[in-house]
SEVEX-295672 format. One record per residue (C-alpha): residue number from 1; residue in one letter; x, y, z. Coordinates in steps of 0.1 Angstrom, whole numbers. Each point is the difference from the previous one (the first is absolute). Example, Ala and Ser with C-alpha at 12.3 -4.5 7.8 and 13.67 -1.06 7.14 Angstrom:
2
+--------+-------+-------+-------+-------+
: vexkol : lumfi :    xx :    yy :    zz :
+--------+-------+-------+-------+-------+
:      1 :     A :   123 :   -45 :    78 :
:      2 :     S :    14 :    34 :    -7 :
+--------+-------+-------+-------+-------+
This chain:
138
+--------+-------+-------+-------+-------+
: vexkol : lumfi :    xx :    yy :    zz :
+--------+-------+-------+-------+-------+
:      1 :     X :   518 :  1059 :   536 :
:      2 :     X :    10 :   -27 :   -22 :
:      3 :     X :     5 :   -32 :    13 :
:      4 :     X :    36 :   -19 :     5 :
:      5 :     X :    13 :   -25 :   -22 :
:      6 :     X :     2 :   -29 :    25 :
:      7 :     X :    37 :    -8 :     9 :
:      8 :     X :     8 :   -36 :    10 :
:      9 :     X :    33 :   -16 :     5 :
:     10 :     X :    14 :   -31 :   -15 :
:     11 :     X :    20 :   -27 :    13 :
:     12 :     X :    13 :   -37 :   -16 :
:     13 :     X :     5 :   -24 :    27 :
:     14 :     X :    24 :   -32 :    -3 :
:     15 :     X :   -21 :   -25 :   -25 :
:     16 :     X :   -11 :    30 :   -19 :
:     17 :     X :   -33 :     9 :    18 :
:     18 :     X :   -12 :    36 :    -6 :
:     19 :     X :    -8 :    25 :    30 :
:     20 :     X :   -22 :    28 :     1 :
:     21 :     X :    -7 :    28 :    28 :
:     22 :     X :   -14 :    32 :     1 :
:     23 :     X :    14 :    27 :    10 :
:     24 :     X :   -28 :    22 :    17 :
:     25 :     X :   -36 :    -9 :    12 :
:     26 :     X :   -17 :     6 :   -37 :
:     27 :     X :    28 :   -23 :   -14 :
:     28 :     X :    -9 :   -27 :    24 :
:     29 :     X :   -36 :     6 :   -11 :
:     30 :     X :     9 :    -2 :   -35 :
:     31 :     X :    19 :   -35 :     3 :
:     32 :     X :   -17 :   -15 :    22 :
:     33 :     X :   -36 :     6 :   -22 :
:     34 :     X :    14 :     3 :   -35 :
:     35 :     X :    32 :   -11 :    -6 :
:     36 :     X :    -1 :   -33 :    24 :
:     37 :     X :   -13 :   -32 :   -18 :
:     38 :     X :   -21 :   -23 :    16 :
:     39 :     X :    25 :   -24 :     4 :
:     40 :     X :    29 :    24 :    10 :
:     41 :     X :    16 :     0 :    39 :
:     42 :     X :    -9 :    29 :    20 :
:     43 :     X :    15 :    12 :    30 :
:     44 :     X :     4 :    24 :    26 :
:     45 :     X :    20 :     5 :    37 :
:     46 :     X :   -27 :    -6 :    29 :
:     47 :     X :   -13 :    29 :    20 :
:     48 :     X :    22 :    31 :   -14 :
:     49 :     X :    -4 :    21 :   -32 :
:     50 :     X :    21 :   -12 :   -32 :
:     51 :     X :    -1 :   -12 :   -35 :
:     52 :     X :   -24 :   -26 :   -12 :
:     53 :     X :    20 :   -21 :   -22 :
:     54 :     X :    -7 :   -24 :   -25 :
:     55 :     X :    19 :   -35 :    -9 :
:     56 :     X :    -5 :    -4 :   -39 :
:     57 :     X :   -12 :   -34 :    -2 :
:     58 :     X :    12 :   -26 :   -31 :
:     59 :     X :   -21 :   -19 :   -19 :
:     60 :     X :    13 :   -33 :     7 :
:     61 :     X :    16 :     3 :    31 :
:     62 :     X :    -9 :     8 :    37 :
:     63 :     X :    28 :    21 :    22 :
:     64 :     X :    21 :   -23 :    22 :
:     65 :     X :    -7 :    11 :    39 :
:     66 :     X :    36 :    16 :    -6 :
:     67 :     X :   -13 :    26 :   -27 :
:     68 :     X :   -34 :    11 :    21 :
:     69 :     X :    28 :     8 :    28 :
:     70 :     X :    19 :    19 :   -18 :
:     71 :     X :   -29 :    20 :   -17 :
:     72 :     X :   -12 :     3 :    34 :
:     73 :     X :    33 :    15 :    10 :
:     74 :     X :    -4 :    29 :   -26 :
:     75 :     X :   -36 :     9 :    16 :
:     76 :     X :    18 :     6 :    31 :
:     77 :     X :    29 :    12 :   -13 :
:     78 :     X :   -26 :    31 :   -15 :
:     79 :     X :   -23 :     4 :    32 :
:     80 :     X :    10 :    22 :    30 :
:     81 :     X :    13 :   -36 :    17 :
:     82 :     X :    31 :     3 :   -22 :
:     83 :     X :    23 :     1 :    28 :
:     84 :     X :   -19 :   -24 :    20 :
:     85 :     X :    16 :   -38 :    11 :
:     86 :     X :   -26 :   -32 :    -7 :
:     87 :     X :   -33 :    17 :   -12 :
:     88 :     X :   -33 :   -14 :    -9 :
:     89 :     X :   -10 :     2 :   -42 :
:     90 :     X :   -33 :    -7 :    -9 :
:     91 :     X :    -3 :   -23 :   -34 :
:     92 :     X :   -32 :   -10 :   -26 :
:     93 :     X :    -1 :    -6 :   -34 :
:     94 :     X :   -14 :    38 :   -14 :
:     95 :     X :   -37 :   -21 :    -6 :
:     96 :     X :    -5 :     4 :    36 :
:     97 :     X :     7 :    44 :     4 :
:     98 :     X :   -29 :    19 :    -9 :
:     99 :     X :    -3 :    37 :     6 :
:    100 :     X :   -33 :     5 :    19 :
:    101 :     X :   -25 :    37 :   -13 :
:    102 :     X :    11 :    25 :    22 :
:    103 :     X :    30 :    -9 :    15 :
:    104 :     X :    33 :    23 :     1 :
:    105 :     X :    28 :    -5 :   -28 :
:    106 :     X :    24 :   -24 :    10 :
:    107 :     X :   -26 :   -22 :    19 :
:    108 :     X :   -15 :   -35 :   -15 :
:    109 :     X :   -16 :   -27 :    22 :
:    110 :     X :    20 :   -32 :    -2 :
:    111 :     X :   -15 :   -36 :     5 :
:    112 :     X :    19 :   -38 :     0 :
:    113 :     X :    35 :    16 :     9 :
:    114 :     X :    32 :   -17 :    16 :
:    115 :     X :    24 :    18 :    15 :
:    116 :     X :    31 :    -1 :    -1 :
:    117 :     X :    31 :    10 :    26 :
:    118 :     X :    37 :    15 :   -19 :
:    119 :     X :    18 :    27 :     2 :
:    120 :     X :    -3 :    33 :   -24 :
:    121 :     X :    27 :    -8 :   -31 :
:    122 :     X :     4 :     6 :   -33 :
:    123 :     X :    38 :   -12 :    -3 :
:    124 :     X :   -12 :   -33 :   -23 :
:    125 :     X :   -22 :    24 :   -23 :
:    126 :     X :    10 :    20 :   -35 :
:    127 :     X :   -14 :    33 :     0 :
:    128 :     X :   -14 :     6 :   -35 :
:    129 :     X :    10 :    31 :   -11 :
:    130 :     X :   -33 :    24 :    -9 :
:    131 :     X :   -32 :     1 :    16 :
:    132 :     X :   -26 :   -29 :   -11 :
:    133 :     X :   -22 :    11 :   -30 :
:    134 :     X :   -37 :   -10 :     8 :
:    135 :     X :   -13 :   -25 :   -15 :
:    136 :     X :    41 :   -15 :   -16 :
:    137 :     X :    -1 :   -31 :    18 :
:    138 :     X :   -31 :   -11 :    -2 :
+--------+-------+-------+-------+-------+
């Protein structure tokens, strides 16, 4: 069985920022290992399955607290806490994910994460229309 191309959505947030998530477990494999850059945002909602998503970073810019909210208000917009209140998103710049040998899809081990508490949203973000191509925005 061949496998499926990976399927990740796009978002633009205010400021122009570019969001990524994946759409099943491989997808969240796949951006989290090989489409994130070192220096990209990665995040994901605490203690319940969803997306891992991924805050493009800019060259010469860091994201005001403001952006990482709302790109941590897509991850729980895509994670079974979508209808939740307040919830808990976990944050770290994509250096710090690494998938550890033998592990399930979907699962990476995190270290030097924030978290942070908002509410599932994606009212402030475009949708791009088309599913990422790997490797286009890199």
């Amino acid at each position: 069985m061949k496998p499926s191309k990976p399927r990740l959505l796009q978002y633009e947030l205010p400021g122009g920022w570019t969001v990524l998530a994946g759409a099943t477990d491989a997808d969240n494999d796949y951006l989290s290992t090989e489409v994130a850059a070192p220096n990209d945002w990665w995040f994901h909602a605490d203690s319940v399955p969803g997306s891992h998503v991924i805050l493009r970073a800019k060259a010469d810019t860091d994201p005001s607290r403001e952006t990482l909210r709302q790109a941590a208000a897509v991850a729980l917009y895509h994670s079974k806490a979508r209808n939740a209140g307040l919830a808990p998103v976990h944050c770290t710049q994509a250096r710090n994910v690494k998938k550890p040998r033998g592990v399930n899809t979907g699962t990476v081990q995190v270290s030097h994460r924030t978290v942070i508490k908002v509410r599932p949203d994606i009212s402030f973000a475009v949708r791009i229309s088309g599913a990422q191509k790997p490797g286009a925005d890199k």
